[in-house]
C-alpha positions as CSV (number, residue, x, y, z in Angstrom):
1,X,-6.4,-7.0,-17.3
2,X,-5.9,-3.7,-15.7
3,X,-9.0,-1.3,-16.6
4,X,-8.6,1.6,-15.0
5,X,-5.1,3.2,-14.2
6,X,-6.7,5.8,-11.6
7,X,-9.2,5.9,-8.8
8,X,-11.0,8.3,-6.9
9,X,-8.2,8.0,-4.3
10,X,-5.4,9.2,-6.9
11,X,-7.4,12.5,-8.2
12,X,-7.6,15.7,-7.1
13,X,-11.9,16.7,-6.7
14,X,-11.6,18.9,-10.1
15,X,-9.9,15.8,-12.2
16,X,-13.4,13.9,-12.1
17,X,-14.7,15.5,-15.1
18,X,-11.9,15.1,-16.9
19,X,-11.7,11.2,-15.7
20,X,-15.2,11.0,-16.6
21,X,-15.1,11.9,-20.1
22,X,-11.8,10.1,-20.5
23,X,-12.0,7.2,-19.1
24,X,-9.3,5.3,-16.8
25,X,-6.5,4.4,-19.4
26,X,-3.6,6.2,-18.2
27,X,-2.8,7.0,-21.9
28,X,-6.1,8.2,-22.4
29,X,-6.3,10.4,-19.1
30,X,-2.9,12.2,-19.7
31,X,-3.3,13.2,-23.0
32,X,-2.8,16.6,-24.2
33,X,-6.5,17.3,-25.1
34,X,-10.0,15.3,-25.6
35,X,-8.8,14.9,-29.7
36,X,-6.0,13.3,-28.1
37,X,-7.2,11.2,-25.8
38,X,-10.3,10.2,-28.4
39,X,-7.6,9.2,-31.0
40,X,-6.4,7.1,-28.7
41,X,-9.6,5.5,-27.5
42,X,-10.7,4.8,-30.9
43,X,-6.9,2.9,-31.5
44,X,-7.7,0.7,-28.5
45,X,-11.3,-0.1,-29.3
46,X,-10.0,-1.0,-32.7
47,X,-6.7,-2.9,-31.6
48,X,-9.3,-4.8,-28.6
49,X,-11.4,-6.0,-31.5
50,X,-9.3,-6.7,-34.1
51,X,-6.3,-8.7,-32.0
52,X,-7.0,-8.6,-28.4
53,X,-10.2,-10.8,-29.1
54,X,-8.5,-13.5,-31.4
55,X,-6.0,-13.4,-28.4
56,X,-8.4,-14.4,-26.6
57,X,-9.7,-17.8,-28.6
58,X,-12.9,-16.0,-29.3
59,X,-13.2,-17.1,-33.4
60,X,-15.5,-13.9,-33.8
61,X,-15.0,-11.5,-36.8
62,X,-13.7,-8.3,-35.8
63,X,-16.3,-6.2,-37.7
64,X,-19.1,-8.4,-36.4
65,X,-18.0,-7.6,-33.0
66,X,-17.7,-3.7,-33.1
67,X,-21.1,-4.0,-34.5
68,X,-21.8,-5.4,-31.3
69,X,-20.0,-3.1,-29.3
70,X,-20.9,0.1,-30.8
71,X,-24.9,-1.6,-30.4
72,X,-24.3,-2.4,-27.0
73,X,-23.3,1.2,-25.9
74,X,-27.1,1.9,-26.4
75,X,-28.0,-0.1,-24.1
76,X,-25.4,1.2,-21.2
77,X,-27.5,1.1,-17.9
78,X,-30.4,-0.6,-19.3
79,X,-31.7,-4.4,-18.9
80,X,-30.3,-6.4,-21.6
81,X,-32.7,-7.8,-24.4
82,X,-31.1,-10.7,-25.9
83,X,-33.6,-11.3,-28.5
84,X,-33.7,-7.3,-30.0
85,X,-30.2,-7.2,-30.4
86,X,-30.0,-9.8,-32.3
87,X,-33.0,-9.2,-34.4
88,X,-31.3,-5.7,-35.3
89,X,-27.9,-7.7,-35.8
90,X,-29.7,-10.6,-37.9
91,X,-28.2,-13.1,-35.5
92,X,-29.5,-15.7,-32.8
93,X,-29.4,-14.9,-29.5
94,X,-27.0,-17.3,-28.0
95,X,-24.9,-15.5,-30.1
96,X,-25.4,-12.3,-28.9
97,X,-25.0,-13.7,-25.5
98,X,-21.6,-15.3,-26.2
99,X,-20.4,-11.8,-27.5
100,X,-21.4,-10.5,-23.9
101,X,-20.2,-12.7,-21.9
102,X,-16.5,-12.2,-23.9
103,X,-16.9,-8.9,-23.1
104,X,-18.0,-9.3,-19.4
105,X,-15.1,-11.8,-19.2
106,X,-12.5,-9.4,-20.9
107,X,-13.6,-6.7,-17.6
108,X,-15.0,-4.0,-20.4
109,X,-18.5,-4.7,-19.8
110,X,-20.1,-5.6,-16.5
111,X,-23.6,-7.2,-16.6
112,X,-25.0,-6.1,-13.0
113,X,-27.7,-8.7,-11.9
114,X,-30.7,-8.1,-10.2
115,X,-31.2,-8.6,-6.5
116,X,-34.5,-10.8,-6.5
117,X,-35.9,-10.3,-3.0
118,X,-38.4,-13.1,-1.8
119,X,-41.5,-10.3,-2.2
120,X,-44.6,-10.0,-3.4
121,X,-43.7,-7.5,-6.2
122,X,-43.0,-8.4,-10.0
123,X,-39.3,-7.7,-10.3
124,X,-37.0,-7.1,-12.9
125,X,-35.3,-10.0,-13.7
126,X,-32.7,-9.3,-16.6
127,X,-29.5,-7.7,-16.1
128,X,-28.5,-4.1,-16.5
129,X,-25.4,-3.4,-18.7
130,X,-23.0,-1.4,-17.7
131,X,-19.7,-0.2,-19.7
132,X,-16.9,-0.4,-17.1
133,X,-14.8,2.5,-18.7
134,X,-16.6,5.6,-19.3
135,X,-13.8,6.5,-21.9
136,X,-14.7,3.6,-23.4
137,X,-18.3,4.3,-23.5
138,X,-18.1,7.3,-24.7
139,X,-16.0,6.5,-27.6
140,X,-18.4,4.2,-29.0
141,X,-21.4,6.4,-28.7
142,X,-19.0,9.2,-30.6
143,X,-18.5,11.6,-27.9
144,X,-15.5,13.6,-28.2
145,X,-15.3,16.5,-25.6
146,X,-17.3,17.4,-22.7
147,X,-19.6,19.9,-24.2
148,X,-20.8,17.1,-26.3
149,X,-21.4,14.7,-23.7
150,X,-23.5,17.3,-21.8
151,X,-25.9,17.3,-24.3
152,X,-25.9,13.8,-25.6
153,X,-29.2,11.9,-24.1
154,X,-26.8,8.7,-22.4
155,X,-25.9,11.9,-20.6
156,X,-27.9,10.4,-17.2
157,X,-27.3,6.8,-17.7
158,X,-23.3,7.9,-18.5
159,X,-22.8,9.5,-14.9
160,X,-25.3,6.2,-13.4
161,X,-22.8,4.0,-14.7
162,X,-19.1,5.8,-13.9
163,X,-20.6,6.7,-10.1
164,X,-21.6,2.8,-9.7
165,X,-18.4,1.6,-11.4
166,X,-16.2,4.3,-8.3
167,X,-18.8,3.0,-5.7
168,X,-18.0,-0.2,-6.5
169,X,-13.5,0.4,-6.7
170,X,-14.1,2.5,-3.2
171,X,-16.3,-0.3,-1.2
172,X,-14.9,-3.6,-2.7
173,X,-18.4,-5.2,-1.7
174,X,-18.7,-9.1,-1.2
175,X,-21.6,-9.2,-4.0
176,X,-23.5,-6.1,-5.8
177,X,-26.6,-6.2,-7.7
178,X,-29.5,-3.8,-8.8
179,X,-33.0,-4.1,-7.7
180,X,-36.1,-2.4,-9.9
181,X,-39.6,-3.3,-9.8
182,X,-42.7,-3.7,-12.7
183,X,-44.2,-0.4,-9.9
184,X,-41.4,1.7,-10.7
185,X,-39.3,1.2,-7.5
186,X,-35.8,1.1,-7.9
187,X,-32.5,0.8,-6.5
188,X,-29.5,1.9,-8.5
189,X,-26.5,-0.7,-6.9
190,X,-26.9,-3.0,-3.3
191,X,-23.8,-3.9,-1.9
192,X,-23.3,-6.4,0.7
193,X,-20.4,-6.6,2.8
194,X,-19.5,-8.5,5.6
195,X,-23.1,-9.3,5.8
196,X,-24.8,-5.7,5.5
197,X,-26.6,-4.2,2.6
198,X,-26.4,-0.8,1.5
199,X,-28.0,1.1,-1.3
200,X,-26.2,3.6,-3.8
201,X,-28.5,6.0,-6.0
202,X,-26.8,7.8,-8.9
203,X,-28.1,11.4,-9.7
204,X,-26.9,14.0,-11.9
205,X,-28.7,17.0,-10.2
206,X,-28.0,19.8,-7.9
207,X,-29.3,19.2,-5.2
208,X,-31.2,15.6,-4.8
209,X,-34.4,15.1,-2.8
210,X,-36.1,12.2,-1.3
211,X,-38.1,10.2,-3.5
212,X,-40.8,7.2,-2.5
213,X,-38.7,4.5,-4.4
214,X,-35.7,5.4,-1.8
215,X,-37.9,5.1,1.4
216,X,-39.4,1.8,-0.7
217,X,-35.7,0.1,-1.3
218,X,-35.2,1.1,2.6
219,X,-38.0,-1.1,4.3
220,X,-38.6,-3.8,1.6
221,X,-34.5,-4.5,1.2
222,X,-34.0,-3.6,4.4
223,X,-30.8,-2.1,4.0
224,X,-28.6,-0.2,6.6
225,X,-28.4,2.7,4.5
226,X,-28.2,4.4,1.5
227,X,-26.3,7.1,-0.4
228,X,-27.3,9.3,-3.2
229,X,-24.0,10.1,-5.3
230,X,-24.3,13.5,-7.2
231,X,-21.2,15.5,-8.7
232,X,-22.1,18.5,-6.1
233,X,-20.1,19.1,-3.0
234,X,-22.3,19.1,-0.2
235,X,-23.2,16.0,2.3
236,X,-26.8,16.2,3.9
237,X,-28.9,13.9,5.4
238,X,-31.9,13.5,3.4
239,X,-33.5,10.7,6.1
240,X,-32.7,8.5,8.9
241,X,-29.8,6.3,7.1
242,X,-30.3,7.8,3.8
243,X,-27.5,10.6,2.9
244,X,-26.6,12.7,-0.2
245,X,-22.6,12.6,-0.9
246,X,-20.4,14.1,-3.4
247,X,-18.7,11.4,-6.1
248,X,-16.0,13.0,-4.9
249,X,-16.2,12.1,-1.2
250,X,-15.0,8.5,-2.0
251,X,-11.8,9.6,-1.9
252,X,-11.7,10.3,1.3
């Protein structure tokens, strides 16, 4: 299954907003306005549930899985809790894990594992989940236009999880994970690639600074380097193999 019709690479620096929002669906990107391209978003979630999934052999009720769905979106770039989503669905938890795996497997949801690096720090150890199309994300949390995304509170963890999901298009890396510590240290997405590591950090600010959880990933992941992604325009080094890029730089 194709998820996303554009990249980075096909857009013009003031169409990532707009992709954002939307989504990758060409049908959804080219619409005439965000009640358009909602309209259609809602269709597909609807159509993906109700026929795409008993396509698929998966013998789940449609309702039961937009319940699911439309649960899961609360959980977009957090570690997943098998056993509180299914105590709010009243269902077992190898349920609820068959649900996400058909929706790993069907490329809407992508359950990022952690990195578990032989240390002596208590580490995170769950996955985070991540909706693969922001249109679709956004659908299911009810967002309709920009103005309403900008206030809604998945407003961080929405721009976290469409900057890892381009990061991720634009490298192609050999494996990715997350890494996140019981201390507080953190490291948004490591990619390797023809045996290197590299760190991405997501922030939705201005102008982003150097933080000790960056300088923390650094030494104990050892990595080569690491980029901050913010929707500014500016590069800058912020450290010796730690930069701040634009989203948009991935294009080039």
């Amino acid at each position: 299954m194709e998820l996303s019709g554009f990249s980075l690479r096909e857009l013009g620096d003031e169409s990532l907003r707009e992709q954002w929002l939307r989504g990758g669906f060409p049908l959804s990107f080219l619409a005439a306005s965000e009640d358009d391209s909602f309209v259609w978003r809602k269709n597909f979630v609807r159509t993906f549930a109700e026929q795409d999934m008993a396509g698929f052999g998966s013998g789940i009720a449609p309702a039961a899985m937009l319940r699911f769905w439309t649960m899961l979106a609360h959980y977009h770039g957090q570690t997943w809790n098998a056993a509180e989503v299914a105590g709010s669905l009243g269902i077992g938890t190898s349920t609820v894990r068959r649900y996400l795996d058909l929706l790993a497997g069907t490329f809407m949801v992508r359950q990022l594992q952690p990195w578990l690096e032989n240390l002596g720090k208590r580490q995170v150890r769950a996955p985070k989940i991540y909706f693969r199309d922001s249109g679709v994300f956004h659908t299911l949390l009810g967002v309709r236009t920009e103005a309403e995304l900008l206030t809604h509170p998945k407003l961080g963890a929405s721009w976290e999880g469409y900057a890892i999901e381009q990061a991720i298009q634009r490298h192609q890396p050999d494996e990715v994970y997350f890494w996140s510590t019981h201390n507080g240290a953190e490291l948004d997405l490591m990619m390797f690639k023809n045996g290197r590591r590299f760190g991405i950090e997501c922030k939705r600010a201005d102008a982003p600074k150097l933080t000790p959880s960056m300088h923390i990933a650094m030494n104990d992941l050892k990595l080569d380097s690491l980029t901050v992604l913010y929707p500014g325009t500016k590069s800058y080094a912020l450290a010796e193999n730690i930069r701040v890029e634009p989203l948009a730089g991935l294009a080039r």
